[in-house]
N, C-alpha and C positions, 0 to 999 in steps of 0.2 A: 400534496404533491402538485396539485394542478395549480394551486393558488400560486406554489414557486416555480413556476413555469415549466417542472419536470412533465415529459411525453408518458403516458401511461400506459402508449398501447400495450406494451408487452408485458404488462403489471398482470399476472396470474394468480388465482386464489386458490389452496390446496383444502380438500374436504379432507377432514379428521388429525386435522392440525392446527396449530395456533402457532401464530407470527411468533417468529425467535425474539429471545431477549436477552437483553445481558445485566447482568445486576454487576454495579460499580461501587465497588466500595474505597469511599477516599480518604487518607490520613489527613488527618489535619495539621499535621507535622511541617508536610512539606510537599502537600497537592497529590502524590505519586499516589496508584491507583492498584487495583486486585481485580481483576470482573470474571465473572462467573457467566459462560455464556449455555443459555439453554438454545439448542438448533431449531426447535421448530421445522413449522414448513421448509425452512433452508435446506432439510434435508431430500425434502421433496422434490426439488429445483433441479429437473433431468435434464439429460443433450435434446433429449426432442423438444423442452422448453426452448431450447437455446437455437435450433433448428427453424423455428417457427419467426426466431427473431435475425437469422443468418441476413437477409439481405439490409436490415439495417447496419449489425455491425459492421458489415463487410463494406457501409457506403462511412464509415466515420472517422475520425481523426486520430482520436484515441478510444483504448479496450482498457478498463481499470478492471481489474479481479481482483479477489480475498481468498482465503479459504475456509469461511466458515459457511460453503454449499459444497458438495462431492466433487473431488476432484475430475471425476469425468466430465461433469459436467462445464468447468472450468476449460478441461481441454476444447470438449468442442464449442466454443467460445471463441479460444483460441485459435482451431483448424480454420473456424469462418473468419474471418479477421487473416490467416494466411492464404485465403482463397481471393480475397479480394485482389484488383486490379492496382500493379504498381501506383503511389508507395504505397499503400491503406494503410489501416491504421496501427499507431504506437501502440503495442502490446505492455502494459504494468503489471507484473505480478506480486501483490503484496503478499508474500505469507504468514499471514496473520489470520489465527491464531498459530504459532510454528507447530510444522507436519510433523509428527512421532512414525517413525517407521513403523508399518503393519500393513495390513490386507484388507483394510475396514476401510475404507473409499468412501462412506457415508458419514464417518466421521472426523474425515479431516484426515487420516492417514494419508500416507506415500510407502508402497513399498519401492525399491530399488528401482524398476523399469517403469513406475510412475513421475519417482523423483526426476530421473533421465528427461523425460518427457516436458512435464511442466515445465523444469530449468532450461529448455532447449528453444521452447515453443513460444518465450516472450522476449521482448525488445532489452527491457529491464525488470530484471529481479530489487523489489525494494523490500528491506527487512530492517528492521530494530535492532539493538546491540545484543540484546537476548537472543533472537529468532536465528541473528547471524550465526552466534556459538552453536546453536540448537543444528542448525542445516550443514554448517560447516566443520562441529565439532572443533573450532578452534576460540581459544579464549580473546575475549573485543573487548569487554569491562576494564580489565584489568590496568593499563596504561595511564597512570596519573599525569606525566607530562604531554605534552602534543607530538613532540619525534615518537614517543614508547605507542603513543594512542593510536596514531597514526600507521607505524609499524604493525600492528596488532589488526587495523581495519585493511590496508593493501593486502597484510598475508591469507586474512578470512576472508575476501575478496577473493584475490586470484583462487584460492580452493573452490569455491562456489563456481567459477569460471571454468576450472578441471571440470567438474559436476553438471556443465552442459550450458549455465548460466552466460550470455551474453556479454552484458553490462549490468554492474551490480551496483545495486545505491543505498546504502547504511544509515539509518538516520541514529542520532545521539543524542537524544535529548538537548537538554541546553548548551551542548556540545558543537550544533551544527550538524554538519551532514557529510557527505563524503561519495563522490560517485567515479566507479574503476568503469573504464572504459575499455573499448576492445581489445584497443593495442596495447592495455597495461597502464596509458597515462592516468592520470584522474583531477576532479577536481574537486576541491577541499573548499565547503563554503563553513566558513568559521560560524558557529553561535551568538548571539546578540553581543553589541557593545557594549550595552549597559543591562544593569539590575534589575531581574524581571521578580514582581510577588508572584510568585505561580501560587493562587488559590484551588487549578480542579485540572489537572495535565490530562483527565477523560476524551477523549476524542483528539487531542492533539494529534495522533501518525493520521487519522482518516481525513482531518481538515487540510493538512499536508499534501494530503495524495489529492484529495477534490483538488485543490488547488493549482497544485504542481501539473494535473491532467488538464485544469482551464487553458494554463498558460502556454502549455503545448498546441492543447488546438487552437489556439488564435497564433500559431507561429511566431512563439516566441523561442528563442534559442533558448538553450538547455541549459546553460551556464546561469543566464539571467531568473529561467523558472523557477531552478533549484532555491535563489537567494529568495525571490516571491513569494512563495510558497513558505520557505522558514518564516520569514515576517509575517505570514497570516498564522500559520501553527501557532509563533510566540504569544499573537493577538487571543488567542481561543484559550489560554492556560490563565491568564488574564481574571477568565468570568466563571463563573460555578457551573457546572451542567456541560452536556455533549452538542447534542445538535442544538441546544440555546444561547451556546457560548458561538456557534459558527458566525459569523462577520455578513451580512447579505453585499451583496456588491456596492449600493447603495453607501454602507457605511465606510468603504474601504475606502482611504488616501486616494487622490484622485493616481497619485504616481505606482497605485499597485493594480490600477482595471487592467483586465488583460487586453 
């Protein structure tokens, strides 16, 4: 982490646990992936961790969240980040792994006044075509053409939006992406123009989000980060492996630095 210029102060080590992992298993079909995630420590990762680190995130641009740590602790994450001084920071809530309703908060659950909660308390809600169905209960896959596709991602949208959700941003695999905004407009960033091999689509949504969270905080508009951001995911599916496939700045097109 230090060598990649990541801050560690807040890098915490829990006794009587070992780091999460996730085992990826890839077809060789066609790159698409299965992963199996053991929590670890993640589970460990409490609001007093999150407490200790409040006055940085409250001083930063962007808050990227997951949920494979306890959704409490995510929330207060989230409360610090809305305590800060107008604007602070863009709140992202990817939910990934998608929350199964229940009362197990340690595993990734959402009961009802959790789900309320989470969906209320970030900027943007980001989710997958799956994750969508899963939160929304409305079917995203389904639409083979781009009117049907489309149709299928505003309606699971706007539901998410009933659900507390802000601004919602769907990502589609090679499909592109799709982001509903508040007033209901949205914008549609198409999928690559040409023919990608995808050899290992592994880490593809999280290099996405890393990215999509750079180009925000260097104040880049949101129309533009969106497309950024799919051009570096396309780049990651590209190479075999998760964080060996990620792009270091260095290697990026000079027209994608943020």
């Amino acid at each position: 982490f230090t060598a990649l210029g990541v801050d560690t102060q807040h890098l915490c080590a829990k006794d009587g646990a070992a780091s999460g992992v996730a085992q990826i298993c890839v077809s060789a079909a066609d790159g698409n992936n299965n992963i199996v995630i053991v929590p670890g420590a993640n589970l460990l990762f409490s609001p007093d961790d999150v407490t200790e680190a409040s006055e940085m995130i409250s001083k930063s641009r962007v808050l990227l969240l997951q949920n494979e740590v306890p959704a409490a602790t995510s929330l207060a994450a989230m409360r610090a980040a809305r305590s800060a001084s107008a604007p602070g920071p863009v709140v992202i809530l990817n939910a990934a792994p998608a929350p199964s309703l229940g009362d197990t908060w340690q595993e990734g659950q959402w009961n009802a006044s959790t789900r309320t909660q989470m969906l209320s308390s970030c900027d943007i809600l980001c989710v997958n075509e799956t994750e969508a169905e899963v939160l929304s209960g409305m079917a995203v896959k389904g639409g083979s053409s781009e009117e049907d596709l489309l149709q299928a991602v505003l309606a699971a949208g706007a539901k998410l939006q009933e659900m507390g959700a802000s601004q919602v941003l769907i990502t589609l695999g090679v499909r592109g992406s799709c982001l509903i905004k508040k007033d209901g407009c949205h914008i549609r960033v198409p999928g690559p123009a040409f023919r990608v091999d995808a050899l290992d689509s592994s880490g593809a949504g999280d290099a996405y989000l890393g990215a999509l969270a750079a180009y925000l905080s260097t104040s880049h508009p949101i129309e533009e980060a969106l497309v950024l951001a799919g051009k570096v995911a396309t780049m990651t599916v590209q190479a075999k492996g998760t964080q060996s496939s990620f792009p270091s700045l260095s290697s990026l097109p000079s027209d994608f630095h943020p």
